[in-house]
C-alpha positions as CSV (number, residue, x, y, z in Angstrom):
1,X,87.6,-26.3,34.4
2,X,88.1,-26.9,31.1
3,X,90.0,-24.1,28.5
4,X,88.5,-26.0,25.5
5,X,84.8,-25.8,26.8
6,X,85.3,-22.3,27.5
7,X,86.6,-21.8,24.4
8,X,83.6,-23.6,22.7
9,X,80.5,-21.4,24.6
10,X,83.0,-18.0,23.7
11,X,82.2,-18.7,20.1
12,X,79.5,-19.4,20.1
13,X,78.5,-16.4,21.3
14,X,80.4,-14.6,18.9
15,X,79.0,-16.7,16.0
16,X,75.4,-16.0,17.4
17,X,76.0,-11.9,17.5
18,X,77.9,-12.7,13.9
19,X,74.4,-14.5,12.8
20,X,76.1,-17.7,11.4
21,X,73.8,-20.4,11.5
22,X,75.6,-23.4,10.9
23,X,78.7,-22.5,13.2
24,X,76.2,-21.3,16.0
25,X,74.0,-24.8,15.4
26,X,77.2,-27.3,15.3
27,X,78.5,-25.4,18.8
28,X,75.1,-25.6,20.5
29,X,74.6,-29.5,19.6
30,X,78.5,-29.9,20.8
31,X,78.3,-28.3,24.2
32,X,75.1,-30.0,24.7
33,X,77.1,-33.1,23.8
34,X,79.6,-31.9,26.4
35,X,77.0,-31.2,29.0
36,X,75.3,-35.0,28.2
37,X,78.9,-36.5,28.7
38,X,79.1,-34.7,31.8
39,X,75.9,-35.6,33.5
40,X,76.2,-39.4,32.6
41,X,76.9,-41.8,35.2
42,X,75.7,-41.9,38.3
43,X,77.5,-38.4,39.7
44,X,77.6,-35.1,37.4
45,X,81.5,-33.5,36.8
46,X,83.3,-31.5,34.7
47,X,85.1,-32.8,31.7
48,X,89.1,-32.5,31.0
49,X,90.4,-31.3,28.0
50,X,91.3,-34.6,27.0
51,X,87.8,-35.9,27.2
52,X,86.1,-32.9,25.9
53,X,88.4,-33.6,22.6
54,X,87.4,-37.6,23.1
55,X,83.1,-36.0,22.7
56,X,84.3,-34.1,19.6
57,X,85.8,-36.6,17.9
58,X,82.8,-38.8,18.7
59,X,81.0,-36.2,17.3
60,X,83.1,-35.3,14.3
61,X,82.7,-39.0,13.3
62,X,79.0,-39.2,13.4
63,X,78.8,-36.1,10.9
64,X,81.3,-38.4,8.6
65,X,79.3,-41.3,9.2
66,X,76.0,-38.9,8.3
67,X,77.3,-37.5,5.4
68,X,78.6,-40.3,3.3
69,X,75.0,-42.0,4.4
70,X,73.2,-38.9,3.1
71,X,75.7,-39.0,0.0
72,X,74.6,-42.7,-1.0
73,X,71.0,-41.8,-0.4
74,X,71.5,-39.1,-2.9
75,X,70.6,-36.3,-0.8
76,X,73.6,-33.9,-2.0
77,X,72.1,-31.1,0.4
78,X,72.3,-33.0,3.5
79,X,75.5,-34.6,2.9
80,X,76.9,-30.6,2.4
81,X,75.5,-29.7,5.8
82,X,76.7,-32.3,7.8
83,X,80.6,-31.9,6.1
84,X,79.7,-28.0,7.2
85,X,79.1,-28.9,10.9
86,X,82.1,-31.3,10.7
87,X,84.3,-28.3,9.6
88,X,83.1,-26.3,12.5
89,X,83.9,-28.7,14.9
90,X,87.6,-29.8,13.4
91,X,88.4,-26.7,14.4
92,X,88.5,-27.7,17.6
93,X,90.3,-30.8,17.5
94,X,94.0,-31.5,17.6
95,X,95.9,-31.2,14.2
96,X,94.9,-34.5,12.6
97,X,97.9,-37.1,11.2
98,X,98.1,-37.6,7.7
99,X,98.0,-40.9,6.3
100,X,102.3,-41.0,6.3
101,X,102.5,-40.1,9.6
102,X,99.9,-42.6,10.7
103,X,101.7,-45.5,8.8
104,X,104.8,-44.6,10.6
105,X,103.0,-45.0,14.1
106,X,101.9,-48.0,12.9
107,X,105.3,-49.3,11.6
108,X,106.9,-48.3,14.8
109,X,104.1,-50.3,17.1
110,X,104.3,-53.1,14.8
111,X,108.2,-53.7,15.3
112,X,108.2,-52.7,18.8
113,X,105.6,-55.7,19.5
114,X,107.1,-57.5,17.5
115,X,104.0,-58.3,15.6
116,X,106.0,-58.3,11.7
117,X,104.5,-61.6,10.5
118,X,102.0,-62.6,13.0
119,X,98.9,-62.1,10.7
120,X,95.6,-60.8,12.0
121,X,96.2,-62.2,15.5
122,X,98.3,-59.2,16.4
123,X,95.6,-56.8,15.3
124,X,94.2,-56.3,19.3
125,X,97.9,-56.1,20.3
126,X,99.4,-52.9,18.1
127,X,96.0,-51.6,18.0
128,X,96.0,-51.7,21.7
129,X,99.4,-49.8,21.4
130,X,99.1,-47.5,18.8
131,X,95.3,-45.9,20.1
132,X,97.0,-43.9,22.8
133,X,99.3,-42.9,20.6
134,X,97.1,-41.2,17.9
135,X,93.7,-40.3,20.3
136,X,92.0,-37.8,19.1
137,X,94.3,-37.0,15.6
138,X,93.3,-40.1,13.4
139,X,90.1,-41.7,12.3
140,X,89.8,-45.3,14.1
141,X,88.8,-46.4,11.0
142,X,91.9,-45.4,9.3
143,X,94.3,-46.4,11.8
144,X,92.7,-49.9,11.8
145,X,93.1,-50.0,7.8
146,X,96.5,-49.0,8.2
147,X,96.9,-52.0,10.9
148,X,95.4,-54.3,8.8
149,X,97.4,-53.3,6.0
150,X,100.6,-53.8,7.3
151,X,99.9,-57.0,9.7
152,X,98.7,-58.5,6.4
């Protein structure tokens, strides 16, 4: 059983009773998120922690993705509601790693591999190494800018 999804359908509860819209909303799309990830495949289980953080994140990424679409299309009040549901579901997620503490994973992976130097053909290999490492805390995106960054 997991602590997080409990954790998740006990607020929402409260934030229904409390008449908060967009915290209520967000939590419904996520469990049903959760409940989707959970009745994929071919037999239906319960999630772990770890993986209920792994659909959050997903879904913390596609309201990201959403709103700096929205933003380029010019539609301000879309954009706003989409960084609002993204609020709602960071605070689920484990303390995310600012950009200094993701480069210093990244330095660490990259001399560990011994990757200083190699160029773009290490970029599978520390990525590869530093995923575990930051699941669920960073951006993808980010850590493969960092990786990029210092490989180059």
């Amino acid at each position: 059983m997991s602590a997080l999804k409990d954790r998740l359908r006990a607020d929402l509860v409260t934030a229904i009773k409390a008449r908060e819209e967009i915290r209520s909303s967000t939590l419904r799309m996520v469990l049903s998120a959760i409940t989707n990830a959970e009745v994929a495949g071919k037999t239906a289980r319960e999630l772990s922690d770890a993986e209920v953080v792994d659909v959050l994140s997903s879904e913390a990424k596609k309201r990201r993705e959403a709103a700096v679409a929205f933003d380029e299309g010019g539609r301000a009040e879309m954009s706003a509601k989409e960084r609002a549901e993204a609020a709602v579901i960071a605070d689920y997620l484990p303390e995310q790693l600012s950009p200094a503490e993701i480069s210093a994973i990244v330095t660490e992976v990259v001399e560990a591999t011994g990757s200083a130097g190699a160029g773009m053909k290490a970029m599978g290999a520390v990525m590869g190494a530093v995923q575990p490492r930051v699941k669920g805390r960073a951006d993808g995106a980010a850590v493969a800018a960092e990786v990029r960054r210092q490989l180059a």
